[in-house]
N, C-alpha and C positions, 0 to 999 in steps of 0.2 A: 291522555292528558287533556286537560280542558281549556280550550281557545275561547278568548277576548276578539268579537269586531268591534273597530270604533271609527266611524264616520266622520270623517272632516270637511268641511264644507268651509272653501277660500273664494276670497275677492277676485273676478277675472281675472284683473290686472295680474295679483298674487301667483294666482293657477298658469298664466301665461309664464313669470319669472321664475316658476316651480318647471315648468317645460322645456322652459332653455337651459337652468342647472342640471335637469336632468341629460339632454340629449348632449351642453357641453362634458358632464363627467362621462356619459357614456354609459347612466345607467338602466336599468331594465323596464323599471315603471314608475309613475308616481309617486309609489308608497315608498321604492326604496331612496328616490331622489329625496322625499320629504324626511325619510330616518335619517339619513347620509347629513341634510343639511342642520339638523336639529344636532344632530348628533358633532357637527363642525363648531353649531356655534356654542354649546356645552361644552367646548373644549377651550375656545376662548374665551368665553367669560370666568374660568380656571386657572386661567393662566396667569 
């Protein structure tokens, strides 16, 4: 099967408040804290 990378590049600031949602959920790395949050606020704006 054939994989996609895709590079994101955030504001300190951002990358800092991406650090602390991830260590408050407790998750494993950046990338899943940034699916996890994308993927929360897709769900509110749904609602």
């Amino acid at each position: 099967m054939a994989t996609t990378t895709t590079t994101v590049t955030v504001h300190a600031e951002r990358a800092e408040a991406l650090r602390e949602y991830r260590d408050e959920h407790e998750l494993p790395s950046m990338d899943a804290a940034l699916e996890q949050l994308l993927s929360d606020r897709g769900e509110r704006s749904h609602s």
